[in-house]
C-alpha positions in Angstrom: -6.9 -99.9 67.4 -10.2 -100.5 65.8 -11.1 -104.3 64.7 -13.9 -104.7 62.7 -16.4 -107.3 63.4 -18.5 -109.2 61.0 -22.4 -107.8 61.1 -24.9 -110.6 61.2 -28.7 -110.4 61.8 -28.6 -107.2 62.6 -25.6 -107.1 65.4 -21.9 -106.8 65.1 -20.6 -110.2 66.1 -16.6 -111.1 66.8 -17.1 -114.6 65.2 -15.3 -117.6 65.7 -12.5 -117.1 63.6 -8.7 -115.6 65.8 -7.2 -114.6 62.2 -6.6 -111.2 61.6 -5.9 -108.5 58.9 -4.1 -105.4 58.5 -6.1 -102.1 57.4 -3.6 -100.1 56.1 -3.7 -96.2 55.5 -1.7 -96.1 52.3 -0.5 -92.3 52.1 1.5 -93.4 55.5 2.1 -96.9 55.2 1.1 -97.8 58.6 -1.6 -100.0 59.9 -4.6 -98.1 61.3 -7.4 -100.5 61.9 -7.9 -104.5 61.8 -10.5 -106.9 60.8 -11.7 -110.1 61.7 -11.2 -113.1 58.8 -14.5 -114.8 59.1 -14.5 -119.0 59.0 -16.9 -121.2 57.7 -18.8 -121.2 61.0 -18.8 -117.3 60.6 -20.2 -117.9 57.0 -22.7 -120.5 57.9 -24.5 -118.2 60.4 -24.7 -115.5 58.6 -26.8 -117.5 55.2 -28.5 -119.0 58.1 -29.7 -115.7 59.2 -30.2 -114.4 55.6 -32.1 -117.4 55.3 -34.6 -117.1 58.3 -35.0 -113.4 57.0 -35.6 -114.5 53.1 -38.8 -115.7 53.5 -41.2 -113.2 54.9 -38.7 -110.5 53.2 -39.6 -112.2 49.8 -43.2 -111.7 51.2 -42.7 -107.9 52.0 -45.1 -105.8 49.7 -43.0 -104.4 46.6 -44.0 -101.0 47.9 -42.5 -101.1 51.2 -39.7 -102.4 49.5 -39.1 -99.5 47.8 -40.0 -96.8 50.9 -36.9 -98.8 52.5 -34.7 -97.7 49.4 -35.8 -94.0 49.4 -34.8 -94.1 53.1 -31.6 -95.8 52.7 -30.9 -93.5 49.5 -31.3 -90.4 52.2 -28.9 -91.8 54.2 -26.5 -92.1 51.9 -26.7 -88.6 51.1 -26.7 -87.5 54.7 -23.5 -89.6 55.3 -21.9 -89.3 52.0 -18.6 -87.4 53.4 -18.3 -89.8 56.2 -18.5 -92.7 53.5 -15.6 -90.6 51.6 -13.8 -90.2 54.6 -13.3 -93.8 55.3 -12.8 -94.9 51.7 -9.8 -92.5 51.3 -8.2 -93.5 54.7 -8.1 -97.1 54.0 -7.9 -97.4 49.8 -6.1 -94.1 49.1 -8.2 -92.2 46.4 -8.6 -88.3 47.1 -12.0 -87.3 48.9 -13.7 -86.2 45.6 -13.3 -89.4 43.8 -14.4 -91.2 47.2 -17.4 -89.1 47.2 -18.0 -89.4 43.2 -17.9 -93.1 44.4 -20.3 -93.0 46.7 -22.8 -90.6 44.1 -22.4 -93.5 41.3 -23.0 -96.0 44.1 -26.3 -94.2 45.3 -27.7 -94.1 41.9 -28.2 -97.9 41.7 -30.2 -96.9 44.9 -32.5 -94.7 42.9 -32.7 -97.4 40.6 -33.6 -99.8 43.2 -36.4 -97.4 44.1 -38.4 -98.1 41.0 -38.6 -102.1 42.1 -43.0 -101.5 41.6 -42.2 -100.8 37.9 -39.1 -103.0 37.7 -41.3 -106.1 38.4 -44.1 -105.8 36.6 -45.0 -108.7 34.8 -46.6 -109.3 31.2 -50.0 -110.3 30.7 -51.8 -111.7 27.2 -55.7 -112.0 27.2 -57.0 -115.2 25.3 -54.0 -117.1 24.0 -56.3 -119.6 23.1 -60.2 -119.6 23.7 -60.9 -119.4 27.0 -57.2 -119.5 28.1 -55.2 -116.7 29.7 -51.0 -116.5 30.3 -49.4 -114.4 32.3 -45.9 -113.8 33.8 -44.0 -112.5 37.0 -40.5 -112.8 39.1 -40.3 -114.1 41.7 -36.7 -113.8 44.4 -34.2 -116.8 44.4 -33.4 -116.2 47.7 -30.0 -115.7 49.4 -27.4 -113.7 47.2 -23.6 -113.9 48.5 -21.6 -110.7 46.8 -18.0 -110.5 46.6 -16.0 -107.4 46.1 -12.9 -105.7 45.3 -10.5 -103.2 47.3 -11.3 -100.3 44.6 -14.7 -99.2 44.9 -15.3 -100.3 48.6 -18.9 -98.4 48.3 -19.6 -98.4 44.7 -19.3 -101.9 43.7 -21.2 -103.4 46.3 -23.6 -100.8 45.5 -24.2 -102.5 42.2 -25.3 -105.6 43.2 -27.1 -105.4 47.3 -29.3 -102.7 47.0 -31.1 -104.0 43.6 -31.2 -107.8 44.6 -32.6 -106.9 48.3 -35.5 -104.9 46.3 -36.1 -108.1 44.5 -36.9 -109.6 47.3 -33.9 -111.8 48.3 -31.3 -111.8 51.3 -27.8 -110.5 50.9 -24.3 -111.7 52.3 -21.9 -109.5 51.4 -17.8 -109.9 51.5 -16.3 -107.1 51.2 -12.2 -106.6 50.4 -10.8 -107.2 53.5 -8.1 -104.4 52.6 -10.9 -102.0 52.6 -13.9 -103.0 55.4 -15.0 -99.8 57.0 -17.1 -98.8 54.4 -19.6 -102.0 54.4 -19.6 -101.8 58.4 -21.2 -98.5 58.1 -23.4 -99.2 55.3 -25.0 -102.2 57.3 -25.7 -99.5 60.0 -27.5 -97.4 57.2 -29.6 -100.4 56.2 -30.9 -100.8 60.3 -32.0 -97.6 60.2 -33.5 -97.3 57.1 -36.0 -99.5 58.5 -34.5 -102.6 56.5 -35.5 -106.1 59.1 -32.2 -108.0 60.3 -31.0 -111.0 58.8 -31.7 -109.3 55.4 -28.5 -107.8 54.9 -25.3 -109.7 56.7 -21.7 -108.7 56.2 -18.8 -111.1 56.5 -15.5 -110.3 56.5 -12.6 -112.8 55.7 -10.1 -113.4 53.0 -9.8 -117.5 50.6 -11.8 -119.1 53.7 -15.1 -117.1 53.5 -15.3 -116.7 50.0 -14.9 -120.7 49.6 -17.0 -121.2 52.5 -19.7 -119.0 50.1 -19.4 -120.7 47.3 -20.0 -124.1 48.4 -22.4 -123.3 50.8 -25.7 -125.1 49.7 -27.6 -121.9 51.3 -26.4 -119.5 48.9 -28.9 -119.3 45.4 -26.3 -117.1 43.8 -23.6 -115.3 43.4 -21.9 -111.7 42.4 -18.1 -111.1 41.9 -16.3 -108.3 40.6 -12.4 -109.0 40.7 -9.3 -109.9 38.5 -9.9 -112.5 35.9 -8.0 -115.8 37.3 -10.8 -115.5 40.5 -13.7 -114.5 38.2 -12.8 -118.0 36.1 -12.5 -119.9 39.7 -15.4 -118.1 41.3 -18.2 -118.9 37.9 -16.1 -122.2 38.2 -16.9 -123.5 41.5 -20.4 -121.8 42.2 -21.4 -122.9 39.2 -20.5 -126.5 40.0 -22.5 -126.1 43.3 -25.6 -125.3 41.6 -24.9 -121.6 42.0 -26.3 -118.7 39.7 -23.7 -116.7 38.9 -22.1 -113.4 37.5 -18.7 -113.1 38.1 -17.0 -109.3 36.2 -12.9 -109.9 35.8 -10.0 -107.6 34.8 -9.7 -105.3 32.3 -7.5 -104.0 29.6 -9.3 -100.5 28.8 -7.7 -99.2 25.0 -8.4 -95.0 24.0 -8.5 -94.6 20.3 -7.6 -91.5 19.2 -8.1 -90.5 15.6 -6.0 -87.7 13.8 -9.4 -85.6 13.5 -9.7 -85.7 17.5 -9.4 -82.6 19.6 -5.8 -83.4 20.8 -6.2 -81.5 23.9 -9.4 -82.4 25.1 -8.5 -86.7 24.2 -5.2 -85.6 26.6 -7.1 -84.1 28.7 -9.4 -87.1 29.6 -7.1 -89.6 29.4 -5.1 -88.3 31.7 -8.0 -88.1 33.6 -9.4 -91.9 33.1 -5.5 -93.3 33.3 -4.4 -91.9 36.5 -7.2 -90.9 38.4 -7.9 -93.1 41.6 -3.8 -94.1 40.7 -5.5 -96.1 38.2 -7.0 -98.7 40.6 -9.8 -98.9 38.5 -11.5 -101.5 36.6 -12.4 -98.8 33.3 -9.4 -97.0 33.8 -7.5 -96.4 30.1 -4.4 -97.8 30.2 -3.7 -98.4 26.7 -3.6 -95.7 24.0 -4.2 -96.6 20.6 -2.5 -93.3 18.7 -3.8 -93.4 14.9 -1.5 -92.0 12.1 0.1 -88.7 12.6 -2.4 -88.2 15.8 0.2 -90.1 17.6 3.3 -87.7 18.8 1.2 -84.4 19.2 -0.7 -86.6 21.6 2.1 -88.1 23.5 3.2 -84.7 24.2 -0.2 -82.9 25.1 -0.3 -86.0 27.5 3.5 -85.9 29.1 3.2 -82.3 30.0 -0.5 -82.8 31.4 1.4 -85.8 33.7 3.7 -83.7 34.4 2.0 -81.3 36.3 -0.3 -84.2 38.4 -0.4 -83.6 42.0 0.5 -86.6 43.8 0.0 -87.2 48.2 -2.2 -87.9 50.5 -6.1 -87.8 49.7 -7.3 -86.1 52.5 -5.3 -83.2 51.5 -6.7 -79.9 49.5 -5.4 -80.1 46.4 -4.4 -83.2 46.0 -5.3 -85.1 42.2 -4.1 -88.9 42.8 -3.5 -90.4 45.9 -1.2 -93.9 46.9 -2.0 -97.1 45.5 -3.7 -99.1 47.9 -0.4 -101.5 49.6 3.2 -101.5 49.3 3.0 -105.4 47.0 0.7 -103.3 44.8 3.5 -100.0 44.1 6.3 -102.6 44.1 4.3 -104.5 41.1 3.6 -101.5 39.2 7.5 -100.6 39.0 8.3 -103.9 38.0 5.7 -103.9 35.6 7.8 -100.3 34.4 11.2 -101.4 34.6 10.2 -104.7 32.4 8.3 -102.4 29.5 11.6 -100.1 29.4 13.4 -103.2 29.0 11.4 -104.7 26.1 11.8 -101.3 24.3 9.4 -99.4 25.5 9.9 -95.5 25.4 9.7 -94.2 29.0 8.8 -91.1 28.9 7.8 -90.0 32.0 9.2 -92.1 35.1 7.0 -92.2 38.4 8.7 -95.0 40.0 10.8 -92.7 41.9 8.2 -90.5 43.8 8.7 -89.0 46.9 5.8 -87.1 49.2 7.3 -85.5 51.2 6.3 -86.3 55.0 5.0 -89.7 53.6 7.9 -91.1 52.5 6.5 -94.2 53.9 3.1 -94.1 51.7 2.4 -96.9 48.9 3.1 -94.0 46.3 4.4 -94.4 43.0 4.3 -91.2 40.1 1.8 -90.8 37.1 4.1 -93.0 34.5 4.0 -92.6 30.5 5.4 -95.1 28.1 5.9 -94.9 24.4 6.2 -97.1 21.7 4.6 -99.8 23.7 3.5 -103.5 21.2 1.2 -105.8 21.7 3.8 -108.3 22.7 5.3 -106.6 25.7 4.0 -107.7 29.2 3.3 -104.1 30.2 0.7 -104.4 27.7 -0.5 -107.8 28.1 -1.0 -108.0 32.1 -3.4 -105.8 34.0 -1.1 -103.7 35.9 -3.9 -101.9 37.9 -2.1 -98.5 38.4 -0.9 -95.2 36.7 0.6 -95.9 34.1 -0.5 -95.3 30.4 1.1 -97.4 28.0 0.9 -96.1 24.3 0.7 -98.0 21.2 1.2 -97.1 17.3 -0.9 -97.6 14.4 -1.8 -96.4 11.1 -5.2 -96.8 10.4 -8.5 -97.6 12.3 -9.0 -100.5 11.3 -5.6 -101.8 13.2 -6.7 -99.7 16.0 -9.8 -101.9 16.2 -7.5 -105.1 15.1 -5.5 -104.3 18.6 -8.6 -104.3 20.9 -10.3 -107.6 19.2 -7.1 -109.5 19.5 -6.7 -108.2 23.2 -8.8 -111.3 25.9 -10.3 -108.8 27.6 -13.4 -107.0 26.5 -14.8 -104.4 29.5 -14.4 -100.8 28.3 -13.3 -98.7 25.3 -13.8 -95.3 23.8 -12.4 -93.6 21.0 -11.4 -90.0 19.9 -12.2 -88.5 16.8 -14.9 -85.7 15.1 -16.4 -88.1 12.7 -20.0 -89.7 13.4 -19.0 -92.5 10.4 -15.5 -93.4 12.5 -17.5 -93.3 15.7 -20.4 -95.6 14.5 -18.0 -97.7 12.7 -15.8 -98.3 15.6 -18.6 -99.0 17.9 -20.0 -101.2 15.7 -17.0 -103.5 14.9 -15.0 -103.8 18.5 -15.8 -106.7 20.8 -15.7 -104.8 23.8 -18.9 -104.5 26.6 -19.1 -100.6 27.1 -17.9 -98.0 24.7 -17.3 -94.7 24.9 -17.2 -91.9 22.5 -15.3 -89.0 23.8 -16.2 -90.7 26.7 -12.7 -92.4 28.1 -14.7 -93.8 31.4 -17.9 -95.3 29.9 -19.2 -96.6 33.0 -23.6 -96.9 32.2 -26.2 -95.1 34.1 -27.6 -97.5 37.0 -30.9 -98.1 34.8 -28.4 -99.3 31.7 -26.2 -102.4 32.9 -22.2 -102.8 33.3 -20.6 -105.5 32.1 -17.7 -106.6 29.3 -17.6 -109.1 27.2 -14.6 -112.4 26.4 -12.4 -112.7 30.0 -13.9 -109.3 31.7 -16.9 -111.2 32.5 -18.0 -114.6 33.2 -21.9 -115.8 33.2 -24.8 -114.7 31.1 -26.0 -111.5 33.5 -24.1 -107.9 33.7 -24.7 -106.3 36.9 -27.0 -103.5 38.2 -30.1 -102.0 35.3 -32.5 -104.7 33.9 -29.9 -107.5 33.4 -29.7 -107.1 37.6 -33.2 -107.7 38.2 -33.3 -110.8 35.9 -30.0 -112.4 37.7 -31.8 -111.7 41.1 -35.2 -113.0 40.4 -36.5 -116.3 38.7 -39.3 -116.1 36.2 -43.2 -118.0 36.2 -45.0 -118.2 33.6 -49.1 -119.1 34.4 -51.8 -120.8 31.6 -55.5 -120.4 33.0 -58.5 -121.5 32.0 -61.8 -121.0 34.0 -64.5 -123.3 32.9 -67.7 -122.7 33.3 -69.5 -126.0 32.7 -68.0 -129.1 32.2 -66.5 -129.5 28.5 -68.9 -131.7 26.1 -66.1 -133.7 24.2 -63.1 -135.1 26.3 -59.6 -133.5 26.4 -58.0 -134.9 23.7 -54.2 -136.8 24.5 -52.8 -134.8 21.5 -49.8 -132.2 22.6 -52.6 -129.2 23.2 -52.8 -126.3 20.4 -54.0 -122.9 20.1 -58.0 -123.1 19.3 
């Protein structure tokens, strides 16, 4: 059985640590691979190696910087089916969401690319006579990132590739459900020509991650995980003296408007509700219907889940694979049974799957509900799976009441064929991303991701501009070159603009 180590300066390393996990393939419910849970010691030498490497890295010419991207972008092309191939086996999504993943991923890479331009700084000529200011941004130094079991490429994607370009040293730990994906990528890195010690991966569970965020080594930190951590994780980093950006869970509403397309909102909601089995931080999982929209759409969208095909993801044809562990499917039916017994309409029932020749997978079926309220718990909590829960109101403006009241604030699109509905809606909700017949508005890498109220804790989103200013610190420099001494005295006066 394959155990995977932790990579540090530029080896794999065992650690000190004898705790183990269990790597799971989903669609068969038995354990495939381990992983070593790192300890503080673990954590401790690998800042101390990001550390030694920090300093001339932070000294590396922007350029060469940026000829390690392109090279590491390459790779990830060459290497993008083997990437897919591991996420599927271990999380569960089908091949071509992995490798959709892995694209998205690679484009924060292309991002990274442009780190010349990126860090540029500002320059004004004569502020004052014979005075010059200028500006620049300079690394922090050792970044810890911390990521979740759904977008084992992706997500870390966001945050390494941009803050290494800066100029800083990168710990990452990864999901330990989900590890092979960040052992191979630290490969990548070593052969892209990237020095050791700049990139260090640590695998672990509670341990490492505390052991990160009180380490004094660590400048900052990036999170993306469930609310409840995000609060602890800006919590306790930020008591350490930490910078921090910390993304939590999600509660992702679809408008749709009576004026919409009814087959094409179906269509892509199915699409953003069940697809990676909904394991997805900007999946829908709430439908606002407005007005009379509301039972065409329920039905355009039961017959569409009908007809979903459910099993393993390495298989052709396949549209949604398992969720990703056995807690997780028995959650999401519990989560099912409790709507139908608040008086929820269920309207179609996936709790009952079977695949055949997996009936030992973490499977559970595409799952519709009706006449879902604000009140229920299927609707409150973040049930993180497929199921779309569907809620009924007259007008837009109650559509929009619904999303403001909701704590969350990460993604939210709406439906309709009006440019004054769509401008008004995206104008009035309090919500981070928005999408207009867009269900899944997740930003291009040189925009930045990020929601707003309890999806996201700290100042900074992740990845685009708002990356490169949580990853770097800025200067700002006065001049003055005299060229004889000055006939009167400097005066003690707070200095002005002459």
């Amino acid at each position: 059985m394959t155990t995977y180590d932790h990579w540090i300066d530029g080896v794999a390393v065992p650690g000190t640590g004898d705790r183990f996990g269990e790597v799971f393939d989903p669609a068969v419910g038995v354990v495939r691979r381990r992983v070593r849970l790192g300890t503080a010691v673990d954590v401790d030498a690998a800042v101390s190696a990001a550390r030694r490497a920090a300093d001339s890295w932070a000294q590396t010419s922007v350029t060469a910087r940026s000829r390690i991207m392109f090279a590491f972008r390459e790779l990830l092309v060459r290497h993008e089916d083997e990437l897919a191939a591991v996420i599927s086996s271990e999380h569960g999504k089908t091949l071509d969401d992995a490798r959709g993943e892995v694209v998205r991923g690679r484009e924060v890479v292309e991002f990274a690319c442009g780190i010349p331009q990126l860090l540029k700084g500002a320059f004004s000529d004569q502020v004052s006579r014979g005075v010059d200011s200028y500006s620049f941004r300079q690394p922090l130094g050792v970044v810890a990132g911390i990521t979740p079991f759904n977008f084992p490429v992706m997500v870390p994607l966001w945050m390494h590739p941009l803050a290494i370009a800066c100029g800083n040293a990168f710990v990452l730990k990864p999901s330990e459900r989900v590890p092979g994906a960040s052992d191979l990528v630290a490969r990548l890195y070593q052969r892209a020509g990237l020095p050791d010690g700049v990139f260090n991966v640590v695998h672990g569970d509670k341990v490492a991650v505390d052991a990160l965020l009180d380490h004094p080594g660590v400048d900052a930190v990036s999170f993306v995980g469930s609310t409840p951590i995000a609060r602890y994780v800006h919590g306790r980093a930020g008591a350490a003296g930490k910078r921090v950006q910390a993304l939590g869970g999600a509660k992702n509403h679809a408008v749709v408007l009576p004026d919409a397309d009814l087959d094409f909102a179906a269509d892509h909601i199915v699409a953003a509700g069940y697809g990676s089995a909904g394991q997805r931080c900007m999946a829908i999982s709430a439908v606002v219907a407005v007005g009379s929209a509301a039972d065409d759409l329920v039905e355009r969208i039961r017959e569409r889940t009908l007809h979903i095909a459910v099993g393993p993801g390495g298989a052709d044809g396949v549209e949604m694979g398992p969720v990703v562990t056995a807690a997780a499917r028995s959650r999401i039916a519990g989560a099912v049974a409790q709507g139908g017994k608040s008086g929820a309409t269920v309207v179609v029932d996936g709790r009952d799957l079977v695949v055949a020749g997996h009936e030992d997978g973490f499977f559970i079926g595409p799952t519709l509900l009706d006449h879902v309220t604000p009140s229920m718990d299927v609707y409150r909590d973040e049930i993180f799976g497929p199921v779309l829960a569907v809620l009924r109101v007259p007008t837009l403006d109650a559509a929009i009441d619904v999303i403001n009241a909701n704590p969350y604030g990460n993604g939210t699109a709406v439906f309709t064929s009006s440019g004054h509905v769509a401008r008004e809606f995206q104008r009035r909700v309090e919500v981070g991303m928005i999408g207009v017949n867009v269900p899944v508005p997740v930003p291009m890498a040189f925009h930045s991701f990020g929601g707003w109220k309890q999806s996201l804790f700290g100042d900074h989103h992740v990845h685009g501009t708002e990356g490169v200013a949580f990853y770097t610190r800025a200067k700002v420099v006065t001049t003055r070159w005299p060229r004889v001494r000055e006939a009167t005295p400097a005066p003690l006066a707070f200095p002005t603009v002459s």
